[in-house]
N, C-alpha and C positions, 0 to 999 in steps of 0.2 A: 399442467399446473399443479402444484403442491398446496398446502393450507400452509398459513404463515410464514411463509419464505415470501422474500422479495423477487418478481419476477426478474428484475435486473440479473439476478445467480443463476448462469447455467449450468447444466450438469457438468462440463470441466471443469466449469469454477467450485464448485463445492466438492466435487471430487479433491481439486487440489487441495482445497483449503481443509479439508477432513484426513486427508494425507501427511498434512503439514503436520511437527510434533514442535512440544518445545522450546522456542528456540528459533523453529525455521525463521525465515527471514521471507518475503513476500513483492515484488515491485510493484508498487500502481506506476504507471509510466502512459507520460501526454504524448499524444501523435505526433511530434517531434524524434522520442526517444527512440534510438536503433532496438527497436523490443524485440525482429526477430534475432538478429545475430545474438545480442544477450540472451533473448532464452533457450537458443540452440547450448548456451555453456551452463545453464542452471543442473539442476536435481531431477526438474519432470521434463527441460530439453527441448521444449514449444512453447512458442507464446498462445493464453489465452486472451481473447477479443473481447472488448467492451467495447466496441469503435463508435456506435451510437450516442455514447453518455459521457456528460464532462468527469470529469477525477472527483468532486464531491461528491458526484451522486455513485459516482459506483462506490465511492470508499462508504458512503451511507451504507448500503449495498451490504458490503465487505464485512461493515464492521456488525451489523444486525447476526450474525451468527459466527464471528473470529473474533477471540479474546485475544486483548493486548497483552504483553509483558509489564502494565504499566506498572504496578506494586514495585517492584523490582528494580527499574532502571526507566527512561525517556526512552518509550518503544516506538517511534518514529521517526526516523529522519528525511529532511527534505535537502533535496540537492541548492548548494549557497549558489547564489546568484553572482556571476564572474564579476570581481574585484569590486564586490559590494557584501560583502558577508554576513553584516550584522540586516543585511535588508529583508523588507518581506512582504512579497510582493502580494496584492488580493488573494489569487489560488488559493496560496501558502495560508493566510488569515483564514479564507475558507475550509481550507482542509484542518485548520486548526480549531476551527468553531464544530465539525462534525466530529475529531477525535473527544473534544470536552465534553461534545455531549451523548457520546457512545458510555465514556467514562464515568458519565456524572460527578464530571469536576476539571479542575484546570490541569492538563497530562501536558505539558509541551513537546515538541520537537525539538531534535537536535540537526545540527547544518554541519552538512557528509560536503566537502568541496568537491566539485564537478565531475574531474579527474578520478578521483577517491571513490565518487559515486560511481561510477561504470564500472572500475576493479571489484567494488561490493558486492552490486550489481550480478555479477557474474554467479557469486557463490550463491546464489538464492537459491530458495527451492523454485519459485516460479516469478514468470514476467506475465503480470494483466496491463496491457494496451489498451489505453480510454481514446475516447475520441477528445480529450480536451486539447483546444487549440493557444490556448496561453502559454507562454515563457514560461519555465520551472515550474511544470506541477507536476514531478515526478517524487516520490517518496521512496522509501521504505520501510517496508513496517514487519515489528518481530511478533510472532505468534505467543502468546500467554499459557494460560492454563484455566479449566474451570475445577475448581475446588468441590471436593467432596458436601453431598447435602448431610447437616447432621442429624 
């Protein structure tokens, strides 16, 4: 165990996410999503496991030490929910209540269609596999920056 890290982040996970620059792009992806074959075509080429824990709480997790792009642009996207686009389903609210308040403030998501989301998918740097069993809680989130202390 570490001091102030969340036990939830294993050392692949922080590996990755301390690897990631810029930019990278990141999948939280629910036990539904094809995560190995995706992350066999990523940047790190494996999936890591969160199989335990639903999509909020690893993204809780995630986001306690990985800054958003949020200044920038809507650093999140959630997979739309087929021939319902503008919907959003719980997860989705959930996962939007843990981005606001990593943020301290309201960062919304943008809705990547299904299809769009797997091709995205692909170019990440990594695929993290939760154990969430709900319909569409699969994201993507782009990596920020921490600004210089002055």
């Amino acid at each position: 165990m570490l001091k102030n890290l969340d036990p939830a982040l294993s050392a692949d996970l922080l590996y990755a996410l301390k690897s990631m620059g810029h930019g990278d792009t990141l999948v939280l992806a629910d036990a539904n999503f094809p995560s190995d074959s995706i992350a066999r075509q990523t940047v790190l080429g494996k999936v890591i496991r969160m199989d335990n824990i639903s999509a909020p709480r690893a993204l809780k997790a995630i986001l306690s030490v990985l800054p958003l792009d949020t200044p920038l642009q809507p650093s999140v996207g959630r997979m739309e929910v087929i021939g319902k686009p503008d919907e959003i389903p719980d997860i989705q609210k959930e996962i939007q209540a843990e981005i606001d308040a990593a943020e301290s403030k309201p960062a919304p998501m943008y809705a990547i269609e299904r299809h769009a989301f797997y091709e995205t998918a692909k170019k990440a740097y990594c695929v993290v596999a939760t154990g969430e069993l709900r319909f569409y809680g699969c994201f993507i989130l782009t990596k920020g920056v921490i600004p210089p202390k002055e």
